[in-house]
TORRO-394346 format. One record per residue (C-alpha): x, y, z; residue in one letter. Coordinates in steps of 0.5 Angstrom, whole numbers, plus 500, padded with zeros to 3 digits. Example, Ala and Ser with C-alpha at 12.3 -4.5 7.8 and 13.67 -1.06 7.14 Angstrom:
! residues 2
525491516a
527498514s
END
This chain:
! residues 868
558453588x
551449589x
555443590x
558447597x
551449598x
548442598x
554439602x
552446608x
545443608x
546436608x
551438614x
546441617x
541436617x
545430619x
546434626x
539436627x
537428625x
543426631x
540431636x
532429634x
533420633x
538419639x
533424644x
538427648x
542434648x
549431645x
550433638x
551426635x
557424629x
554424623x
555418619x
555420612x
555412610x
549411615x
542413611x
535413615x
529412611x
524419614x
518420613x
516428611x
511430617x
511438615x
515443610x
514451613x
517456606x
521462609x
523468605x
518469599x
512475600x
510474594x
510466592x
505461593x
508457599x
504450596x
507451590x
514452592x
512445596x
510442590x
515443585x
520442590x
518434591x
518435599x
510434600x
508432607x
508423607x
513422602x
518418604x
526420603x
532417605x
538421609x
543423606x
539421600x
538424592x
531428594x
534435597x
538436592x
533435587x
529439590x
534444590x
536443584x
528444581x
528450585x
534453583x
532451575x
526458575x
530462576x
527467581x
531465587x
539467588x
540462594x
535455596x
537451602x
534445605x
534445613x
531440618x
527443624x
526437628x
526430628x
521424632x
522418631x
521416624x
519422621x
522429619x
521437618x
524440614x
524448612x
526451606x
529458606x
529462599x
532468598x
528472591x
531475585x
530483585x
524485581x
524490576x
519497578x
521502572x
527504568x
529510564x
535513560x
541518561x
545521555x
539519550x
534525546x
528522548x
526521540x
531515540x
526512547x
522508543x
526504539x
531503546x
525501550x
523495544x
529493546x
529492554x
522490553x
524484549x
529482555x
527485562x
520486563x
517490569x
515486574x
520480572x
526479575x
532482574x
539478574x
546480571x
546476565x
540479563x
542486564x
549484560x
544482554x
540489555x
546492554x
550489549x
543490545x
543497546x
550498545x
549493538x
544499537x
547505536x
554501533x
549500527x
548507526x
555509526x
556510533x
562505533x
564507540x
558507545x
558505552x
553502556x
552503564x
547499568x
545503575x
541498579x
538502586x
534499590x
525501589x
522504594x
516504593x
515496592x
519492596x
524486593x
523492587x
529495584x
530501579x
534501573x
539507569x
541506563x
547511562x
549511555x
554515551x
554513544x
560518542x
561522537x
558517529x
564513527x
563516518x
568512513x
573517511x
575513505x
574506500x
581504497x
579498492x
585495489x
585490483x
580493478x
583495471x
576494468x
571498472x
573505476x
574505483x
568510483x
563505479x
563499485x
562504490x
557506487x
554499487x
557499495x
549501496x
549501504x
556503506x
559510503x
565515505x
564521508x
561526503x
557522498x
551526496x
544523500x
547518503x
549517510x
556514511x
556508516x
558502517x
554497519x
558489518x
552485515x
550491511x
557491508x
558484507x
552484502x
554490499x
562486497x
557481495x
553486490x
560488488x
561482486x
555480482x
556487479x
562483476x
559477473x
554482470x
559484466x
563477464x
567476470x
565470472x
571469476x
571475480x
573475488x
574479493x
582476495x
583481501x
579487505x
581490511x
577495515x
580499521x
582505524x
588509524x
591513530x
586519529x
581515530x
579515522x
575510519x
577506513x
576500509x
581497504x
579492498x
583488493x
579485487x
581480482x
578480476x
579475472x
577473465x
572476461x
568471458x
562470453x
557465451x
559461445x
555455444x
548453448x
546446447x
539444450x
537436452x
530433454x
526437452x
521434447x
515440448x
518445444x
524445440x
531448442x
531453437x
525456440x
526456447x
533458445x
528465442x
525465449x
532465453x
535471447x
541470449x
546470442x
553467441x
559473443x
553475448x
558478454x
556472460x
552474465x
550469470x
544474474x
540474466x
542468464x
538466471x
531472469x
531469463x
530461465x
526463471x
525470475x
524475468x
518480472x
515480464x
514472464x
519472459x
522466462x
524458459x
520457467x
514461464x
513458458x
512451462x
508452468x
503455464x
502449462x
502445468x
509443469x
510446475x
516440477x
519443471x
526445472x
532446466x
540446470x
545451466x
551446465x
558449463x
561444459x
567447456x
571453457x
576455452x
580462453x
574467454x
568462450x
564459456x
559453452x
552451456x
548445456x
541446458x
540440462x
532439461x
527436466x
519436465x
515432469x
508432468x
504436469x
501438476x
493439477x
490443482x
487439487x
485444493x
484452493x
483455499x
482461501x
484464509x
484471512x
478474510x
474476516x
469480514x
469478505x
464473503x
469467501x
464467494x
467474493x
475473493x
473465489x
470468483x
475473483x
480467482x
482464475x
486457479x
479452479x
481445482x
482441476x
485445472x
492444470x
497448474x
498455471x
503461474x
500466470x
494465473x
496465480x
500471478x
492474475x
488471480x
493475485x
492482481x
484481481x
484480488x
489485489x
483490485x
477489490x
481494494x
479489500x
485486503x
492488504x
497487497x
503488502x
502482506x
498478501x
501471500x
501465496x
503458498x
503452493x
503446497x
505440492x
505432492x
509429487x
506422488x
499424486x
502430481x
497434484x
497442488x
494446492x
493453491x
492457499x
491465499x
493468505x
490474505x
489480510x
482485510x
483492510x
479498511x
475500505x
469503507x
470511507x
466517510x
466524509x
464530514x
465537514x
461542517x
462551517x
458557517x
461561512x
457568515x
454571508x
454564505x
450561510x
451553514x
457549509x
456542511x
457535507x
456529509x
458523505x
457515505x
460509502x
461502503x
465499498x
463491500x
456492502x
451487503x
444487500x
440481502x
443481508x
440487510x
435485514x
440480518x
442486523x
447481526x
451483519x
451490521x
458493523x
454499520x
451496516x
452489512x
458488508x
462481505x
459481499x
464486494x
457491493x
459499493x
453504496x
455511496x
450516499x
452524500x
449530501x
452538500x
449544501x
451550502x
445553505x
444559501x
446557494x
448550493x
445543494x
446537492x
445530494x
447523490x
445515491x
448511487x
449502489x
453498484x
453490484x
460487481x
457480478x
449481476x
446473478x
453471482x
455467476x
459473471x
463479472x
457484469x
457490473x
449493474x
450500477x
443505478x
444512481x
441519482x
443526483x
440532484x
444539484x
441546485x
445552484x
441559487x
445565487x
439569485x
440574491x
447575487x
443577480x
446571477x
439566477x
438560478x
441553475x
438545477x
439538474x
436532476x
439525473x
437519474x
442512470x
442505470x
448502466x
451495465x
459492464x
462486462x
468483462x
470482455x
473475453x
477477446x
482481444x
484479451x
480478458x
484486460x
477488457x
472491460x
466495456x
461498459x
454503457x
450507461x
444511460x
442517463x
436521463x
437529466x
434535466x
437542465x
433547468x
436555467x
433561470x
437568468x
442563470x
450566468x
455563472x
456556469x
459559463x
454556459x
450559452x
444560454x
441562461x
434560461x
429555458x
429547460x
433543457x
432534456x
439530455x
437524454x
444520452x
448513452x
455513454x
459506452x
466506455x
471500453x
477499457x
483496457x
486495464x
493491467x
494496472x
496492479x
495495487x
490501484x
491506490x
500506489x
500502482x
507499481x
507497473x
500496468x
497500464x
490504463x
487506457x
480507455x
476509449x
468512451x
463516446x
456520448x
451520445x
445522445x
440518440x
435523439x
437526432x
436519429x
427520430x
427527430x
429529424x
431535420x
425539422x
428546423x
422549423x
421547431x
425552433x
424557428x
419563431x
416566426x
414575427x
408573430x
410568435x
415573436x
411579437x
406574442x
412572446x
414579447x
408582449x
407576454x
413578457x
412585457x
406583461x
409579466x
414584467x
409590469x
407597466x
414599469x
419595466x
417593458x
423590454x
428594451x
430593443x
436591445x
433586451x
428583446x
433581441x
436577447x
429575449x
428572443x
434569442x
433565448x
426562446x
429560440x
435556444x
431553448x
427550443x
434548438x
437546445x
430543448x
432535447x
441536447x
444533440x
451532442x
457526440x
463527446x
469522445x
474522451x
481518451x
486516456x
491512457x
496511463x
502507463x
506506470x
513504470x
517501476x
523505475x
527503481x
525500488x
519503490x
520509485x
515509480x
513513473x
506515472x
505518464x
498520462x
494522456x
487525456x
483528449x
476529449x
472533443x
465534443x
461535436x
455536434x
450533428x
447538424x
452545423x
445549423x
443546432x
451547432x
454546439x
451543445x
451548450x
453542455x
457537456x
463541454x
470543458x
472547462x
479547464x
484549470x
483549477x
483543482x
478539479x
474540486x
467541483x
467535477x
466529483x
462524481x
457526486x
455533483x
453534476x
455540473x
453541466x
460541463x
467536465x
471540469x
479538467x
484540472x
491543470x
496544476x
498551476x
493554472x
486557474x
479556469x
481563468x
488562464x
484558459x
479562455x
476559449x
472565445x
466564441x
463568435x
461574439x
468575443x
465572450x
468567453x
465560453x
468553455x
472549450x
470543445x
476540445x
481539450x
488535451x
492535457x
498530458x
502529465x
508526467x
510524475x
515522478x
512518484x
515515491x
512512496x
513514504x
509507507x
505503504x
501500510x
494500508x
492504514x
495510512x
498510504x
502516502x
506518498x
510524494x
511526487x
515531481x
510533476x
511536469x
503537465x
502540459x
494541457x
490546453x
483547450x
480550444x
473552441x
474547434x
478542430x
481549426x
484553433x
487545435x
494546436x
496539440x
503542441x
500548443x
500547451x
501551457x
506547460x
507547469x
511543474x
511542481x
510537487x
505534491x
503529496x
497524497x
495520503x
490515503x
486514509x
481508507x
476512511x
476518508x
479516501x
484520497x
487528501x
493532499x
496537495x
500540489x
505546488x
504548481x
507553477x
505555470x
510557466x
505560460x
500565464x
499572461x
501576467x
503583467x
510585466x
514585472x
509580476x
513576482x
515569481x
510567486x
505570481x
507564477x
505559483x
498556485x
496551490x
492545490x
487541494x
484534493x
480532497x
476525496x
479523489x
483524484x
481530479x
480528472x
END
């Protein structure tokens, strides 16, 4: 077709080149073997509104005093270059005019049509989205519309829909012309997907070893009709993997000689789809012999020991594979050796005879040398400080290459909470001349700072209002450059943490507290200083009055033995109990003033990876409270002894602070007195308090994980003649909304989901109720996630719990538990930490006899974090 239309223009030239050379109004005869030599003394552009018509000029190669030849080679590559941006449908070449030696010449354009807007028929417009990532990739508004392109959009949109079982689809383009922009045009898609195309049956033939039912299960992506939570669609490339998975299936097992010798997929005169495979299974095989060769570092017997495969072991080429090199516990040949450093390491299984149903291997063996590490660079962290992540790393340059470490190194920067586990990724770039690596972690920053912010007025209860700040990569020594504020300096992996609450007519409390990961830069020694402050008032309700003010410091330090997965931690805390009439909190005693000066020491042993959705690793810690005051004090008990006189002084001072009108009654100054005596046994806290937790994660099945959880705590007491503290012991039931750690209140409050505080009474000597001395509590969950993008985690869990309290070790019964079982959702939103809910229902509450199943049930909030 061009070839005609540069035969037409070059027609039109010569006629107008006779006409102009030979000055007369006769049309002269071209003569297509006589060629002019012309020089271009003008080029007008006509048909284009929206095109530069210098450009057009330029590309085209006609500029004005360029010289051509006539017939020559430059129109028809002018034509040819205008042609090649596809944004014309015809191009031609004219000559206007002709003096002398010089030419004029014209260029005619005829524009593609220019896409406006398109819409959709025959979609719901929930499916818009997905369609309009598929137009957009191949027509773009305000770009030209050719039919090609509209075949490709098409046959995209159609692949669509075929991939979700709608085999039958059909595709209409409707182009009208737009009559709002001129040269513009309008775009329908019509679809009509059909009805879906479902898999009425798969027939496998040939399997004598394993039911047809077992290997379709292992088809994990093409099901037939009525196959329980799975949708039944074909999609090619999906059954292609899923007829490799089946075979694999079969070398699992033995068969090594497994193959799929013929599948068919049609559909029969209904329109009924189906899918025909005929397996030959083969032999089964085992191993017999496995010999090693050049291995020299260690001996065959014990890489044999590490591979764990014995002679008669059924043959299994996938675990014979894990166990040299891909095994998730690094229980592999490959580990053994690159962390070493032989990172050129490598072991080719050989089979070197075959006899009946016996397979022989030889374990070919290459180790190298060993690879250094020349260079560790680091790449994405925009707003973390480049010391932050590097003193995390466990590669340094120099030392000897080591997959374990990379592995390591990766968990701890995966720890900090910075940077996004899902996109992290490691290179190891090697050069085998030198015997040298290089490390290159590619990292991806992530929110961490988190705000909280509530407001309300609650009529009778007066303003409710929380404000909470915390930034978990704070920056102090930059806090007088305000050019690091965004709000405030960050980088340098410190945690700030400022937050008020109040509730204005019972309730305040405000919390500080700063932290600093790696005291003087060079070790993981954590120093962390806070404060907190509560007031509880509800003396209005006759209840009186409650305050602690706390102040601590505490050290951590990353422990080198039994292994570096230590860490140990010790706290001091200096507070002040304050009671005035105060009998809300559960407490023994309702007025005095009480000191709780105390050391907290916590060991802990963590491998847990990805800490807001763990996957694997497990968590188990050890802390004992104590408070040192009983070691000087001495066994005095004489300090809070009255004797009759004191007694007698102490009451009659009450009586008149009282008034004439309301002396003590009898009853009144016993209780009096005895309060006076607690508070002067109880004025400096005596207390030892254990707590132990261990927490194991377990990746059952892609994303599908097991959490297990045991948590015990005891609080004792030195002399039996002090007794129990009345603080610091355990209240257990409800959410666990009021033990946070920005509020103190005295006691550990434990949740157990389906249960309230009320449903665990532990009573003392006099019958009434007080909190325990002891509690347990042990948790399964079954957790999936919906989406593990960083910006909004969330994720689903199946939940059974077991917890109970008890007032001594002679009413402990670690069987005795009140048991629930529900499901709950958690999202994190790195601006706001940890929300969700939980559905329990507590199978052993004492309810009343004809009490509704709902009755058994209790809702759940958490707000902020996981309660304890």
């Amino acid at each position: 077709m061009k070839i005609e239309i540069i035969k037409s223009i070059l027609f039109g030239m010569f006629l107008f080149m006779s006409m102009g050379l030979n000055a007369q109004d006769v049309m002269g005869e071209i003569d297509y073997d006589d060629q002019n030599e012309y020089e271009i003394g003008g080029v007008n552009v006509y048909g284009p509104k929206h095109r530069d018509p210098n450009a057009i000029i330029s590309i085209s190669g006609l500029t004005v005093g360029k010289k051509i030849t006539v017939p020559g080679p430059e129109i028809p590559k002018a034509i040819k270059s205008l042609l090649r941006l596809r944004l014309f449908s015809d191009v031609k070449v004219i000559q206007e005019r002709v003096e002398d030696d010089i030419i004029f010449l014209g260029i005619e354009l005829t524009e593609l049509p220019i896409l406006a807007r398109y819409s959709y028929n025959g979609v719901k417009k929930v499916k818009h989205e997905d369609l309009n990532e598929i137009v957009d990739g191949i027509l773009t508004k305000g770009g030209i519309v050719t039919e090609d392109l509209k075949e490709l959009t098409k046959l995209k949109i159609k692949e669509k829909f075929i991939s979700d079982g709608f085999l039958d689809t059909e595709v209409e383009i409707k182009e009208f012309a737009d009559t709002i922009r001129a040269n513009s045009v309008r775009l329908e898609f019509d679809i009509d997907k059909k009805d879906r195309v479902r898999i009425q049956d798969i027939v496998i033939h040939g399997n004598e070893a394993v039911s047809d039912r077992k290997l379709r299960k292992k088809m994990e992506n093409t099901k037939k009709r009525l196959t329980l939570l799975k949708k039944s669609k074909f999609k090619e490339d999906e059954y292609e993997d899923d007829k490799k998975a089946m075979i694999a299936y079969y070398n699992t097992i033995g068969f090594r000689d497994a193959k799929i010798v013929k599948d068919s997929v049609y559909r029969d005169s209904e329109g009924k789809f189906f899918i025909d495979i005929t397996v030959s299974e083969g032999n089964r095989y085992v191993f017999r012999d496995i010999v090693w060769k050049g291995n020299s570092l260690y001996s065959s017997e014990y890489l044999g020991s590490i591979l764990g495969i014995e002679k008669g072991d059924v043959y299994n080429e996938e675990l014979l594979n894990q166990r040299i090199q891909f095994a998730q516990d690094g229980r592999d040949v490959s580990s053994l050796y690159m962390d070493d450093g032989y990172l050129f390491f490598r072991v080719d299984p050989t089979e070197i005879s075959i006899e009946n149903d016996s397979i022989d291997l030889e374990m070919r063996i290459y180790e190298g040398p060993q690879a250094t590490i020349d260079r560790v660079n680091i790449a994405g962290n925009d707003r973390t400080h480049e010391h932050v992540v590097r003193r995390m790393l466990r590669t340094k340059p120099g030392a000897k290459f080591s997959r374990s470490d990379i592995i390591r190194s990766q968990r701890e920067i995966i720890n900090l909470g910075y940077f996004n586990p899902e996109n992290m990724d490691i290179g190891t770039p090697v050069d085998p001349q030198s015997g040298t690596v290089d490390i290159e972690y590619q990292l991806e920053e992530r929110p961490s700072d988190q705000l909280e912010l509530s407001a309300g007025y609650g009529g009778f209860q007066g303003l409710v209002g929380t404000l909470g700040v915390t930034f978990n990569n704070f920056s102090l020594r930059n806090i007088t450059d305000r050019s690091t504020w965004n709000p405030l300096p960050q980088g340098d992996g410190q945690r700030l943490s400022v937050r008020a609450q109040s509730n204005s007519n019972f309730y305040q409390s405000y919390n500080f507290s700063f932290t600093e990961p790696w005291l003087g830069g060079k070790k993981p020694t954590s120093l962390t200083v806070g404060s907190v402050y509560s007031n509880f008032d509800y003396s209005s309700l006759g209840s009186g009055k409650f305050s602690i003010t706390n102040v601590s410091i505490g050290l951590g330090t990353q422990l080198k033995r039994p292994d570096d997965y230590f860490v140990y931690s010790a706290t001091a805390n200096i507070e002040n109990l304050v009671l005035d009439d105060y009998f809300q909190g559960g407490f023994t005693v309702s007025n005095g003033s009480y000191k709780n000066f105390n050391l907290r020491q916590t060991l802990v042993r963590s491998s847990v990876v990805e800490p807001i959705f763990p996957r694997s690793g497990s968590k188990i810690s050890l802390t004992l409270q104590l408070t040192p005051y009983y070691f000087w004090r001495g066994k005095d008990n004489t300090i809070f002894q009255l004797t009759e006189a004191e007694k007698a002084r102490e009451i009659n001072e009450e009586n008149l602070r009282r008034g004439e009108g309301a002396p003590l009654s009898e009853a009144d100054e016993l209780s009096f007195i005895e309060d006076l005596e607690d508070a002067g046994k109880f004025e400096f806290l005596e207390y030892h308090k254990w707590k132990f937790e261990a927490q194991h994660f377990f990746n059952v099945w892609d994303k599908l994980v097991v959490m297990a959880q045991a948590k015990i705590g005891v609080l004792g007491y030195y002399r039996k003649e002090v007794g129990v503290s009345p603080f610091e012991r355990f209240e257990v039931g409800g959410d666990g909304l009021n033990n946070q750690q920005v509020q103190i209140t005295g006691k550990d409050i434990i949740s157990v989901r389906g249960y309230e505080t009320t449903d665990f009474v532990v009573n003392g000597e006099d019958g009434e109720p007080e909190d325990a001395t002891i509690f347990n509590k042990f948790t399964v969950e079954l957790r999936y996630p919906f989406t593990l993008n960083p910006n909004s985690t969330i994720y689903a869990h199946l939940f059974a719990q077991g917890a109970n309290s008890y007032g001594g070790f002679r009413d402990y019964n670690p069987f005795q538990l009140k048991r629930s079982a529900g499901a709950g959702l958690r999202v994190f939103l790195p601006m706001f930490g940890l929300l969700g809910f939980d559905y329990g229902f507590g199978f052993d509450k004492n309810l009343e006899p004809g009490s509704k199943w709902t009755d058994f049930g209790k809702f759940s909030i958490v707000l902020g974090f996981e309660p304890e």
